[in-house]
ChimeraX commands (.cxc) that place a marker at each C-alpha (Angstrom):
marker #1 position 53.86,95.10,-114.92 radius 0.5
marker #1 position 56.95,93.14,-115.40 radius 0.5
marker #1 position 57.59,92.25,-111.88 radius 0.5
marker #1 position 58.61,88.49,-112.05 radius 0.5
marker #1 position 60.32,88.53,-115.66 radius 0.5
marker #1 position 63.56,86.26,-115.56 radius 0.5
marker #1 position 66.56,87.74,-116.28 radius 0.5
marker #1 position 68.21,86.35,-119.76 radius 0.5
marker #1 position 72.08,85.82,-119.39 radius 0.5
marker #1 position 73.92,88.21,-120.62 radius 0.5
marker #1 position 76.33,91.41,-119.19 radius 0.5
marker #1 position 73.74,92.66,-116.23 radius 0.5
marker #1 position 73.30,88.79,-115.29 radius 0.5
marker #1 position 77.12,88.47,-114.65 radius 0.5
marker #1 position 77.63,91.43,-113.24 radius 0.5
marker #1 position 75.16,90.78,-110.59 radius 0.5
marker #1 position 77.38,87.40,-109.81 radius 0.5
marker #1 position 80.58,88.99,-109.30 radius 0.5
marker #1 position 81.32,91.03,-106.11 radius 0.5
marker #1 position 82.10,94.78,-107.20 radius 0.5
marker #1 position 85.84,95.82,-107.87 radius 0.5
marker #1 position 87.25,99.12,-106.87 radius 0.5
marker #1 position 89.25,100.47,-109.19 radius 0.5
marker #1 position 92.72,101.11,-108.61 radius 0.5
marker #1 position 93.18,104.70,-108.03 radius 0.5
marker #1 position 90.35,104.42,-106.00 radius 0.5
marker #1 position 92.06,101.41,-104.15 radius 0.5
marker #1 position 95.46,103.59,-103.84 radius 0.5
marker #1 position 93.53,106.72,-102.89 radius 0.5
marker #1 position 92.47,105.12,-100.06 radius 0.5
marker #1 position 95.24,103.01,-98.93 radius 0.5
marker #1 position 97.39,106.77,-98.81 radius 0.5
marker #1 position 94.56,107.90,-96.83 radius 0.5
marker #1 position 95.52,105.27,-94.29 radius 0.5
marker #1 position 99.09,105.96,-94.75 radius 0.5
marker #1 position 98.06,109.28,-93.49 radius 0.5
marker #1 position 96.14,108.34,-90.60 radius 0.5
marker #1 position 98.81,106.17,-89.35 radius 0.5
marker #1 position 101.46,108.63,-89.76 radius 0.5
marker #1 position 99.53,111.05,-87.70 radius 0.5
marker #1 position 98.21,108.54,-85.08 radius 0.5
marker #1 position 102.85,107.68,-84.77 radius 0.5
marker #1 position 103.44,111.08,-84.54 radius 0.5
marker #1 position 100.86,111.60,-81.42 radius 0.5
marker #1 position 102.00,108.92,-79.80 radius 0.5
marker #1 position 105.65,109.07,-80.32 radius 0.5
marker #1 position 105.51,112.57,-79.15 radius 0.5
marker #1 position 103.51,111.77,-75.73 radius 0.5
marker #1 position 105.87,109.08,-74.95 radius 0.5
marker #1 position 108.98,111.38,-75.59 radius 0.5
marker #1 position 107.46,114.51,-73.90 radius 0.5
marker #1 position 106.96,111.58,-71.20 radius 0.5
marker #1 position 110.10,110.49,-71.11 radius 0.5
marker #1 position 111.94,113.51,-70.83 radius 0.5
marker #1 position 109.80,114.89,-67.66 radius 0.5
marker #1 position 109.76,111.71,-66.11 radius 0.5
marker #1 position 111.79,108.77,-67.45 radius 0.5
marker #1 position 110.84,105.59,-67.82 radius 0.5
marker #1 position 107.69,105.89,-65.74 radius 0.5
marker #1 position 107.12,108.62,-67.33 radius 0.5
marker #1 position 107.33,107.33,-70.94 radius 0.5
marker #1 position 104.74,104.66,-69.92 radius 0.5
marker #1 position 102.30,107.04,-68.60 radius 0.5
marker #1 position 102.48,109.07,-72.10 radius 0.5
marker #1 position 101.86,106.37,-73.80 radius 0.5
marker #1 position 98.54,105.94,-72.15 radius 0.5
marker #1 position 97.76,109.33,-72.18 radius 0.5
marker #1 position 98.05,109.37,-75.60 radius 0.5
marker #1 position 95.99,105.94,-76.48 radius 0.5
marker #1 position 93.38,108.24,-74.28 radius 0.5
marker #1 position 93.31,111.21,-76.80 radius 0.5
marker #1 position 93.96,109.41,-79.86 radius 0.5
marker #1 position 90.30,108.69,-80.41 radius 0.5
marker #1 position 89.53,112.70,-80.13 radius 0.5
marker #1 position 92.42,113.60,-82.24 radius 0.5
marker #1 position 91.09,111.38,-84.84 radius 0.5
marker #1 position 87.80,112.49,-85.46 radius 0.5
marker #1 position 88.40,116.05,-84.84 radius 0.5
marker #1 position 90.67,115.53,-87.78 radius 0.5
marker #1 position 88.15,113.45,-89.84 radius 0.5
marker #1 position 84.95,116.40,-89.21 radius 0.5
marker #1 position 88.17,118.81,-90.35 radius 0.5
marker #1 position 89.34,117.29,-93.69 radius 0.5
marker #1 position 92.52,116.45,-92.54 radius 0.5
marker #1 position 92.01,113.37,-94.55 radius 0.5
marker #1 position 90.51,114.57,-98.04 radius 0.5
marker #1 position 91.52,114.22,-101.66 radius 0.5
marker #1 position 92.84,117.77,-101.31 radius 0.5
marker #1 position 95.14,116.84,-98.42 radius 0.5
marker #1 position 97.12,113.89,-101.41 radius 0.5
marker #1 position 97.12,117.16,-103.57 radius 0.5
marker #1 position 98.48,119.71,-101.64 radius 0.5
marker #1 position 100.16,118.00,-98.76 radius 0.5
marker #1 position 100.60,121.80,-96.54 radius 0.5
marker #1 position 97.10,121.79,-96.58 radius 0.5
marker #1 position 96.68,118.16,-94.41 radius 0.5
marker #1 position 99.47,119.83,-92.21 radius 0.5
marker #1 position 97.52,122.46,-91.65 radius 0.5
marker #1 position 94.06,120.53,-90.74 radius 0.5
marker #1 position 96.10,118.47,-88.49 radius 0.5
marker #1 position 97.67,121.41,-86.38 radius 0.5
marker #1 position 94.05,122.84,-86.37 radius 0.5
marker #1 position 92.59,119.41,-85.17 radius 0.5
marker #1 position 95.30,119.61,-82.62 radius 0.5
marker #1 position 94.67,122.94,-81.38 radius 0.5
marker #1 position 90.83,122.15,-81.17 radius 0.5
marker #1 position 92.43,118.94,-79.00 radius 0.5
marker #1 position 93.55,121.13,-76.70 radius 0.5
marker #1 position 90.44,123.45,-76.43 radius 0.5
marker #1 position 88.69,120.26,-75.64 radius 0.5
marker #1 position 90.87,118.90,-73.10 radius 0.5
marker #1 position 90.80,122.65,-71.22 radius 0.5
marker #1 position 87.34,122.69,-71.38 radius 0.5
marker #1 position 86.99,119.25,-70.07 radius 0.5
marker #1 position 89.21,119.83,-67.25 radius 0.5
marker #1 position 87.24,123.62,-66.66 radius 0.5
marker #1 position 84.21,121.95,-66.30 radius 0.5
marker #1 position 85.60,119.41,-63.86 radius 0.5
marker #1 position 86.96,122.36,-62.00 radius 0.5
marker #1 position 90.60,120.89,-62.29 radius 0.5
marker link #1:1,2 radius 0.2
marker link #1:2,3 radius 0.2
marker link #1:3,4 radius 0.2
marker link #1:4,5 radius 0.2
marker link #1:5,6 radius 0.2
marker link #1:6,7 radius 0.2
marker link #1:7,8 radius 0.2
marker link #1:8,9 radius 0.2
marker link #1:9,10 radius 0.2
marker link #1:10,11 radius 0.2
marker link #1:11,12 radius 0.2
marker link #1:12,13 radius 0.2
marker link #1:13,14 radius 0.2
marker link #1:14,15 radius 0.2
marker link #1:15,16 radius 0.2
marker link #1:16,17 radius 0.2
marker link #1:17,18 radius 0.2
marker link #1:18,19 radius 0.2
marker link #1:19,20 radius 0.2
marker link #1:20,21 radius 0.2
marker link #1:21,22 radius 0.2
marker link #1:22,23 radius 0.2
marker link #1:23,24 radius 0.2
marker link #1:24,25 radius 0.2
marker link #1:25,26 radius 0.2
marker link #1:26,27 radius 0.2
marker link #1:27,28 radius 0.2
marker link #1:28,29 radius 0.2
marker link #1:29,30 radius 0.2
marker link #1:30,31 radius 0.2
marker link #1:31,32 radius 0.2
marker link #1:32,33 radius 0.2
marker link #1:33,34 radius 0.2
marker link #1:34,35 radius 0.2
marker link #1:35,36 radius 0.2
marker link #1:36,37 radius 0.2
marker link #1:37,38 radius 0.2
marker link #1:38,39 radius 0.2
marker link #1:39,40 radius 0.2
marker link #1:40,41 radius 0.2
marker link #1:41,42 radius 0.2
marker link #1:42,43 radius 0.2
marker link #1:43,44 radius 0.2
marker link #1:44,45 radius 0.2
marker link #1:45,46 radius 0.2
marker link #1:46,47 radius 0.2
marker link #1:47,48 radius 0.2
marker link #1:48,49 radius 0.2
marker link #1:49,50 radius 0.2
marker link #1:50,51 radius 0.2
marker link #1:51,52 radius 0.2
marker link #1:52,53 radius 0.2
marker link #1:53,54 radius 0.2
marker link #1:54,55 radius 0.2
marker link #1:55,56 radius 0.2
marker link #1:56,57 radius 0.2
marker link #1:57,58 radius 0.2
marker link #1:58,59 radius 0.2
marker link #1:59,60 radius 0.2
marker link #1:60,61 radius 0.2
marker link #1:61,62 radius 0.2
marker link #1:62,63 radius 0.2
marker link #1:63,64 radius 0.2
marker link #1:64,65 radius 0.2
marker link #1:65,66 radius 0.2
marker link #1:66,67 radius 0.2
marker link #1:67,68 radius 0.2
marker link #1:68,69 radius 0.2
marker link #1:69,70 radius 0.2
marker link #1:70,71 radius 0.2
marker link #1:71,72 radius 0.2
marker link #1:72,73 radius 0.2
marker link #1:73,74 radius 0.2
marker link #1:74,75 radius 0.2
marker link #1:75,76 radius 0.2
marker link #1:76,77 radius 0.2
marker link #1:77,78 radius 0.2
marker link #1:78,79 radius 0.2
marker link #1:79,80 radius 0.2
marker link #1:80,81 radius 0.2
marker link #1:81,82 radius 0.2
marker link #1:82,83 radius 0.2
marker link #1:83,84 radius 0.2
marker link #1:84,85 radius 0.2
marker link #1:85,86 radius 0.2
marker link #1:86,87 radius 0.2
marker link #1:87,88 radius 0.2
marker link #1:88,89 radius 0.2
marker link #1:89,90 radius 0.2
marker link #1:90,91 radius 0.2
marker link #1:91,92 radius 0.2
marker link #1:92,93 radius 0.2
marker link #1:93,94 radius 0.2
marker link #1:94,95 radius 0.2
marker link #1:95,96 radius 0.2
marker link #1:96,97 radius 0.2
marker link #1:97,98 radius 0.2
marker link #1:98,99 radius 0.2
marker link #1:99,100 radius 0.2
marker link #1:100,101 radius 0.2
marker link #1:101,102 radius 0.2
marker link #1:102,103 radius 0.2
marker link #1:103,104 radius 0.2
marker link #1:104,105 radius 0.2
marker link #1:105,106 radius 0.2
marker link #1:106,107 radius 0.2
marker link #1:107,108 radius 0.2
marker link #1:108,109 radius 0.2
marker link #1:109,110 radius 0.2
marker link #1:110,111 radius 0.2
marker link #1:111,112 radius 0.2
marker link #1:112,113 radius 0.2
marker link #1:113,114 radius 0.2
marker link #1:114,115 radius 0.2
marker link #1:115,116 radius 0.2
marker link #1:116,117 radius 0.2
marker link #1:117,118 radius 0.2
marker link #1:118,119 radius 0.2
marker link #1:119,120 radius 0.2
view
């Protein structure tokens, strides 16, 4: 039983002293999945405050804006449980278009099911 053996210096010893490194594909993979994400999370809000805007003006720009803060969160991880954000979406970029018109479609279902129950 080697339980309390001291380690001798060498490459495991310095390894363990450093913090761990992504690499940098693995760094750039993810910063283009945030690229992504933000994209998506402009477009939903730029087009509640302009679908705002034009039904009610200024008021009415403000009022999308909230409404879309409000279903950003549900946008976002509908898209995340539907791959919107995957290695295959940097690949083929039709398929993240796609996900993302399905996780806004699934939005909606959500939002008329909410308002169903509520009896709106």
């Amino acid at each position: 039983m080697l339980m309390n053996v001291e380690m001798k210096p060498g490459p495991a010893a310095a390894m363990m002293d450093r913090p761990v490194e992504m690499q940098p594909l693995e760094k750039r993979r993810l910063q283009s999945y945030l690229a992504i994400m933000l994209g998506d999370i402009a477009m939903l809000l730029t087009a509640f405050v302009a679908a705002g805007y034009g039904y009610l003006g200024t008021d009415g720009a403000h009022l999308g804006l909230v409404l879309g803060q409000l279903l950003l969160p549900v946008f976002l991880t509908i898209a995340l449980y539907n791959n919107a954000y995957s290695l295959q979406t940097l690949v083929e970029p039709a398929y993240g278009v796609r996900q993302a018109i399905v996780a806004l479609l699934r939005l909606c279902c959500v939002i008329a099911r909410g308002g169903f129950l509520r009896g709106i």
